[in-house]
C-alpha positions as CSV (number, residue, x, y, z in Angstrom):
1,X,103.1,91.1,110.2
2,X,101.2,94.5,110.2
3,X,100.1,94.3,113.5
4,X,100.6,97.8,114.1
5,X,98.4,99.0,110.9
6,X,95.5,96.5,112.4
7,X,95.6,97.9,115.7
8,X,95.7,101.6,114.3
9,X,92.5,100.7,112.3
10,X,90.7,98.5,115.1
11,X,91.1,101.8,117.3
12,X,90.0,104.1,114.7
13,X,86.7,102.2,113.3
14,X,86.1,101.4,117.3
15,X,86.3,105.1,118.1
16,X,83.6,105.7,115.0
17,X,81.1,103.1,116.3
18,X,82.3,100.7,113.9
19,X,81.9,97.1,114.7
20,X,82.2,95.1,111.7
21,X,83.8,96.3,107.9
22,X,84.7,94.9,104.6
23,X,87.6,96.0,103.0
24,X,88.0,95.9,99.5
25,X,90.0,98.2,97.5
26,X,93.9,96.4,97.0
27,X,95.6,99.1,98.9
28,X,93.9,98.5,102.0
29,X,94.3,94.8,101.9
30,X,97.7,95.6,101.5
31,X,98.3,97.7,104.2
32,X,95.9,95.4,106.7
33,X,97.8,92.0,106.0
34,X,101.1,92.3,103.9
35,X,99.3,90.8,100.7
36,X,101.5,91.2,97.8
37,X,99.7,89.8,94.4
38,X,102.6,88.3,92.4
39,X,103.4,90.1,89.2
40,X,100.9,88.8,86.4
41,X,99.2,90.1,83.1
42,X,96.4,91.6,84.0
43,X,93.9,89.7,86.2
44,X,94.6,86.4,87.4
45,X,92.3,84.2,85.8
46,X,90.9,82.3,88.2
47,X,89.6,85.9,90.6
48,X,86.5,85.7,91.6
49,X,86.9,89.7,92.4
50,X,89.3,91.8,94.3
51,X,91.2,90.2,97.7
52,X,88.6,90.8,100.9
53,X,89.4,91.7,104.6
54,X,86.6,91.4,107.2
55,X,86.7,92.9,110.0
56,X,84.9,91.8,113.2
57,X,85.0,92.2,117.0
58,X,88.7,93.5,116.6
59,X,89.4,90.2,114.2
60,X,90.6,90.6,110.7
61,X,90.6,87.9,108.4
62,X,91.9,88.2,104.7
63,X,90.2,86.1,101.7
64,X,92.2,85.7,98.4
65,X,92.5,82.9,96.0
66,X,94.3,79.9,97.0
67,X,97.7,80.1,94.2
68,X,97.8,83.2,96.1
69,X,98.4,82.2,99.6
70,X,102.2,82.5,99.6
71,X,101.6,86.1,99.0
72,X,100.7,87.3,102.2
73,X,103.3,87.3,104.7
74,X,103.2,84.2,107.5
75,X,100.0,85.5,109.7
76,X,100.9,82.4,112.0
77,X,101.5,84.2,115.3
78,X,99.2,86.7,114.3
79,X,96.5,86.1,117.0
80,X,94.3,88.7,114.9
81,X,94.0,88.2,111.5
82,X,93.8,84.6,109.9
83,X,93.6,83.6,106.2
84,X,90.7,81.7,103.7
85,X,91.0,81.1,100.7
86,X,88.7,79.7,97.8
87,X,89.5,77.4,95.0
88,X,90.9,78.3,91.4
89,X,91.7,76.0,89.1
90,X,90.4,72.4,89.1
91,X,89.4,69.8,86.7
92,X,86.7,68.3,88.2
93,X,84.2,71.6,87.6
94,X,84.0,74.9,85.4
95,X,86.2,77.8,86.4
96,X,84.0,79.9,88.4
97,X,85.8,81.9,90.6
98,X,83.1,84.3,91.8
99,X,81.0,82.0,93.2
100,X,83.8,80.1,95.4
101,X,84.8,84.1,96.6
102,X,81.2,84.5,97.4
103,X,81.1,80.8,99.1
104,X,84.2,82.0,101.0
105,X,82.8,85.3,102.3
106,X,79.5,83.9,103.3
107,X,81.4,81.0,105.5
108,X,83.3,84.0,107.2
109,X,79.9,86.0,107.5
110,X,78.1,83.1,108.7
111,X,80.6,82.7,112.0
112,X,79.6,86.7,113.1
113,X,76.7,86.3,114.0
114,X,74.0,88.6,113.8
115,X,74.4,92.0,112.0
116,X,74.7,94.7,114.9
117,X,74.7,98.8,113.8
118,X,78.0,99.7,113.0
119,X,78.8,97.8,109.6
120,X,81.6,99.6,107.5
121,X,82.5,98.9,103.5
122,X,84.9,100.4,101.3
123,X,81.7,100.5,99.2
124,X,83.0,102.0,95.7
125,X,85.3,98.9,95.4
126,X,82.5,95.7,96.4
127,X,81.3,93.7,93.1
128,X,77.3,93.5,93.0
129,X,77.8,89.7,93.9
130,X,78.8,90.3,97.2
131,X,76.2,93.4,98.0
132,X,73.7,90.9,97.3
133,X,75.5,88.5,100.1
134,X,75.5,91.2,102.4
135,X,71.7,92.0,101.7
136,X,71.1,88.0,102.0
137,X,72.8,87.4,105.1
138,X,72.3,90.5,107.2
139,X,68.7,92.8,106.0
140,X,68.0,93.6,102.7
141,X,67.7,97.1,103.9
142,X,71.5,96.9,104.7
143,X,72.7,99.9,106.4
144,X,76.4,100.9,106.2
145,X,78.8,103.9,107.0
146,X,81.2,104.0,103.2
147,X,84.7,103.7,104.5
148,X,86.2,104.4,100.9
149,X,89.5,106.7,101.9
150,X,89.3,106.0,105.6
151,X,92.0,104.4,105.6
152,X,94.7,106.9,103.9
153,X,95.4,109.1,106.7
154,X,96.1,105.9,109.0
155,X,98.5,104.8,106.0
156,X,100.1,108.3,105.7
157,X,102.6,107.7,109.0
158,X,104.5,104.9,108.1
159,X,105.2,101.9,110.4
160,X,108.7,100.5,111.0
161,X,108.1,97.4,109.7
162,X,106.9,100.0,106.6
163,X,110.0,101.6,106.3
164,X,112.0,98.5,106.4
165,X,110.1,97.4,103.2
166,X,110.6,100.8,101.9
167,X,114.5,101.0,102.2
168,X,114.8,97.6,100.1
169,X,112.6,99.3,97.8
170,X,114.8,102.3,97.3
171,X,118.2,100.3,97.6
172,X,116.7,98.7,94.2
173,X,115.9,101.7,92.3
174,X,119.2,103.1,93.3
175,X,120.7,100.0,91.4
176,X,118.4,100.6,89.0
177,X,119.9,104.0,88.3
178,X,123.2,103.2,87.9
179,X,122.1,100.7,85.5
180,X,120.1,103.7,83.6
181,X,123.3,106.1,83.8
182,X,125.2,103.2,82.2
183,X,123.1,102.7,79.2
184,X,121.8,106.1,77.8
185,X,124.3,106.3,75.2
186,X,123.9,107.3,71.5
187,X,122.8,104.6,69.4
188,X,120.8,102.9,72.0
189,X,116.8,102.8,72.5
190,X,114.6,104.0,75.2
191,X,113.5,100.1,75.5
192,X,117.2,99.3,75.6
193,X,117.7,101.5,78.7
194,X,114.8,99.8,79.9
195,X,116.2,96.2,79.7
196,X,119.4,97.3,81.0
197,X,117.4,98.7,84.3
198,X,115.0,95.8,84.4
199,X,118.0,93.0,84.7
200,X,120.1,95.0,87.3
201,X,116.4,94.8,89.6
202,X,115.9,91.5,88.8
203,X,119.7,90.5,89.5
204,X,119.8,92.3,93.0
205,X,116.3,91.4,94.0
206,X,116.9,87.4,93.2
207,X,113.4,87.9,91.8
208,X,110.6,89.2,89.6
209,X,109.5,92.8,90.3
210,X,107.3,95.2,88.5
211,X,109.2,98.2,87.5
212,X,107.5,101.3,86.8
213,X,107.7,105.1,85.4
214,X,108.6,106.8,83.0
215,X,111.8,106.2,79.9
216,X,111.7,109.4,77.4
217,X,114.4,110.8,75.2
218,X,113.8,114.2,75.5
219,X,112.8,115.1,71.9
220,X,109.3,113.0,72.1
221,X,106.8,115.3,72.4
222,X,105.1,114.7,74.8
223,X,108.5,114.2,77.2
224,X,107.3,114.5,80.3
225,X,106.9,110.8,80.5
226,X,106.0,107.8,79.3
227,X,107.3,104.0,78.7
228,X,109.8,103.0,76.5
229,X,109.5,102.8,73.2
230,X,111.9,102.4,70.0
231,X,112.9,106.1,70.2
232,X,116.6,106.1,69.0
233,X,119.0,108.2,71.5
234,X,120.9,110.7,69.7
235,X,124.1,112.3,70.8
236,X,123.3,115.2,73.4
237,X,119.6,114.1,73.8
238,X,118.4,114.1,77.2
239,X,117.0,111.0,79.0
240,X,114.4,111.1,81.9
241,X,114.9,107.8,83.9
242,X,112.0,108.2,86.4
243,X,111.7,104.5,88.1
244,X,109.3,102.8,90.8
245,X,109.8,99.5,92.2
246,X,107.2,97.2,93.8
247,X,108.7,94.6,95.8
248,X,106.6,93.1,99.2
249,X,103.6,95.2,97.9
250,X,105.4,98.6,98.3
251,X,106.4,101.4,96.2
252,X,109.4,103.1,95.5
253,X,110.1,105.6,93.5
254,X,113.3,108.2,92.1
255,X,114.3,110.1,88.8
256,X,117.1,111.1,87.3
257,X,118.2,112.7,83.9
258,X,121.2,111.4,81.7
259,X,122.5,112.9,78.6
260,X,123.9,111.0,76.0
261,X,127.7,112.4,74.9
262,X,128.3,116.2,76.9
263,X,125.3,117.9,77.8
264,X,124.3,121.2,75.9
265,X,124.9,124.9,77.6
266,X,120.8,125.0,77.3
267,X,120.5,121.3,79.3
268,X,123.3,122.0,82.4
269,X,121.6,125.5,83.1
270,X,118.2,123.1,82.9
271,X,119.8,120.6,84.8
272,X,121.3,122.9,87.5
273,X,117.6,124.7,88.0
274,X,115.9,121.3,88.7
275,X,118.5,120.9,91.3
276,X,118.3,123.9,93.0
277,X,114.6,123.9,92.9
278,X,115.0,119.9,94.3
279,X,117.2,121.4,97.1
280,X,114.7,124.0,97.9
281,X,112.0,121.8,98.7
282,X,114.0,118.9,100.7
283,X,115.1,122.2,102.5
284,X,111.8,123.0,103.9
285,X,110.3,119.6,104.7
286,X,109.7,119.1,108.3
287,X,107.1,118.7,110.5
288,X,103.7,121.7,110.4
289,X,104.8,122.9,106.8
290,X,101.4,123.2,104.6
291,X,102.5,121.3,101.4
292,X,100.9,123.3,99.1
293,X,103.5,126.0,100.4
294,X,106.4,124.2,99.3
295,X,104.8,123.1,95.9
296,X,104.2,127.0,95.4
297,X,107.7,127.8,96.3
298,X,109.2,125.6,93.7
299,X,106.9,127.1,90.9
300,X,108.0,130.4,91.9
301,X,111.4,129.6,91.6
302,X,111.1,128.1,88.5
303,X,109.1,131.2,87.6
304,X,112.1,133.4,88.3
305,X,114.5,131.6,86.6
306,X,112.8,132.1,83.6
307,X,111.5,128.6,83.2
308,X,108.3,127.3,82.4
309,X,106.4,125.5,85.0
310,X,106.4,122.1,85.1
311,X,102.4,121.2,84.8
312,X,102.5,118.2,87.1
313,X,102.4,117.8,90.9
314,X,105.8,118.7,92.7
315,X,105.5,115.3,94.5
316,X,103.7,112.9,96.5
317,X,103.3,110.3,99.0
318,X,104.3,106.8,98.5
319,X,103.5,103.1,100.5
320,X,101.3,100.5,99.1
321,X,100.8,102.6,96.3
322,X,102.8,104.8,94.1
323,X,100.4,108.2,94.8
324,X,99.0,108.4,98.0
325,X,98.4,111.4,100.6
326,X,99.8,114.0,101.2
327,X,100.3,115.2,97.3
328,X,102.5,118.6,97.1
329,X,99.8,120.5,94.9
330,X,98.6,124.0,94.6
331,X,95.1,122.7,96.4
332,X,96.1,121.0,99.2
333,X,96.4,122.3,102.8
334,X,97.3,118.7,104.2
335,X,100.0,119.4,106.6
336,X,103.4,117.4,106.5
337,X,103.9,114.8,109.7
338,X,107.1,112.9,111.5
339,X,106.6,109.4,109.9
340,X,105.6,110.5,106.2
341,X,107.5,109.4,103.0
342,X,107.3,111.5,100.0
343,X,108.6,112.1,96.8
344,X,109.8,115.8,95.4
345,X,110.2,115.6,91.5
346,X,110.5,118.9,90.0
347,X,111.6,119.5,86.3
348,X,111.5,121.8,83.1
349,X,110.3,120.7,79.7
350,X,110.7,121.8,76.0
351,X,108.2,119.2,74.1
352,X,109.9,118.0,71.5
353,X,113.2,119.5,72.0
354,X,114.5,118.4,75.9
355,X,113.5,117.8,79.3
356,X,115.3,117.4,82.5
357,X,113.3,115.8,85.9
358,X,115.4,115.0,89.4
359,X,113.6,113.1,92.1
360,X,113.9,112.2,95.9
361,X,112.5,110.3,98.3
362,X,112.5,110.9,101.9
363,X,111.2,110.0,105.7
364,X,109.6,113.3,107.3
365,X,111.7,113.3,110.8
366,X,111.1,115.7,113.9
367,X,114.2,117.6,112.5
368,X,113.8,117.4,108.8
369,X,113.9,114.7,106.5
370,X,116.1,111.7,105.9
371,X,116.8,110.8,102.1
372,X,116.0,107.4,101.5
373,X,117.0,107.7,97.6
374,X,120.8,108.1,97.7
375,X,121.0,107.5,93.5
376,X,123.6,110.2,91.6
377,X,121.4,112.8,89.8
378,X,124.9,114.4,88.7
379,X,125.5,115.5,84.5
């Protein structure tokens, strides 16, 4: 399992004169082995700090804690990554997690052999326990290239295997939509539109998976998003359903608006922009187009229409995490790719009054792009 991403990364760090690297930061462990962390409440208790990879003479090996072994997919035929893990709980000693991670590292350090020039580490994201490993077992004058964000442009084109993970992802939210569509209805609660979402995932994935964004009635005021709270749903409010999944370590993500009861004359001209403006920027993804040209042609269109414009970003990449490159703002000259999957989310918003968001997700092709969100964003 992510054999591909492994060989993309031993080619690149061997083309930079890298020879050895620690990776750190959960995204890039993610994207190197297939670890999923299950779904807890904050950090497990037993962490000694974050989930390692080392990387050595084209070898990768991945390090987590051992209740978290059966979330990494089966490396067994994976001639080039192997997994160790360290100890959590036991009732024989005190919990101390760091020290069996540290323990854990230095027996996978120890079997490298001596340090050569060309050591790489996601450097932003190492605790100081295991800088001072690296300074005891190699020179305490370490020398290292920071690879923090090396790693993004690699993850940017997706892999099949990628994709596969990606589509299961979007079938849920599209569920999870329906659900949404179902249950804004006056009378019921932003949290109650919530729970109804939540159950359909968990029904159709036979499992536990966190569900992100955003649940806001649109009078709150700040309505652009947020989670779900007691709010009361009123009879014409609007509703911004705007919902991630992350199931196998990847990220989906989708919005829609629903109206409780017939929409207002205001809210379907609202709605009917946000469309429009959505159809305009589907319409010029494909391969070469700068993104920071299409985020500028939605605000301009919104512009026109009379609208204000929306203040956040008019959409994103999306993989092993729910943001990553290219993002469609005003700044960025990153320049769309065959392989990419990204999200367009326009909207307009009156704080305190109503808001309306529609979002897509789609696979950059040679010819265009593919929607991989297929919910119904319809009044």
């Amino acid at each position: 399992m992510h054999q591909e991403q492994r060989q993309r990364t031993h080619a690149f760090l061997k083309n930079h004169g890298i020879f050895h690297a620690l990776f750190a930061h959960i995204d890039s462990v993610k994207w190197l082995t297939g670890f999923h962390p299950p779904v807890e409440v904050g950090p497990n208790f037993f962490l000694g700090g974050p989930p390692l990879v080392w990387y050595s003479g084209g070898h990768f090996t991945l390090i987590v804690l051992d209740i978290q072994a059966d979330s990494v997919a089966d490396l067994g035929d994976d001639s080039d990554c192997s997994l160790v893990t360290y100890p959590s709980y036991t009732i024989d000693a005190p919990i101390e997690g760091q020290q069996h991670l540290i323990d854990a590292l230095k027996s996978v350090l120890d079997q490298s052999g001596p340090m050569p020039d060309g050591l790489g580490v996601e450097a932003r994201w190492l605790p100081v326990a295991v800088w001072q490993l690296l300074r005891e077992t190699f020179s305490t004058n370490l020398e290292y290239v920071a690879l923090d964000d090396w790693l993004m442009p690699l993850r940017a084109i997706k892999t099949a295997e990628e994709l596969e993970k990606l589509r299961q992802n979007f079938r849920l939210t599209d569920i999870a939509h329906a659900a949404a569509r179902q249950a804004v209805q006056a009378g019921q609660r932003e949290i109650d539109v919530y729970a109804a979402v939540e159950s359909a995932i968990h029904k159709a994935a036979g499992q536990r998976v966190p569900i992100g964004n955003d649940f806001v009635v649109g009078y709150r005021q700040a309505n652009i998003g947020g989670w779900p709270l007691d709010y009361p749903i009123r009879e014409h409010d609007s509703f911004i359903a705007d919902i991630s999944t992350i199931q196998y370590g990847y990220w989906s993500d989708s919005c829609a608006t629903y109206f409780a009861g017939e929409p207002t004359q205001e809210q379907i001209a609202m709605h009917r922009t946000a469309l429009e403006a959505l159809e305009i920027a589907i319409g010029m993804v494909k391969p070469g187009v700068i993104v920071r040209d299409i985020d500028q042609a939605v605000r301009d269109f919104f512009s026109r229409a009379g609208y204000p414009v929306y203040p956040h970003h008019t959409g994103h990449g999306v993989g092993v995490s729910g943001h990553e490159t290219p993002r469609i703002v005003p700044y960025n000259d990153e320049v769309l790719e065959a392989g990419m999957v990204i999200m367009l989310e326009p909207g307009v918003y009156f704080p305190g009054k109503t808001g309306v968001r529609v979002e897509d997700g789609m696979l950059v092709t040679n010819d265009g792009a593919e929607l991989l969100t297929h919910h119904d964003k319809s009044l």
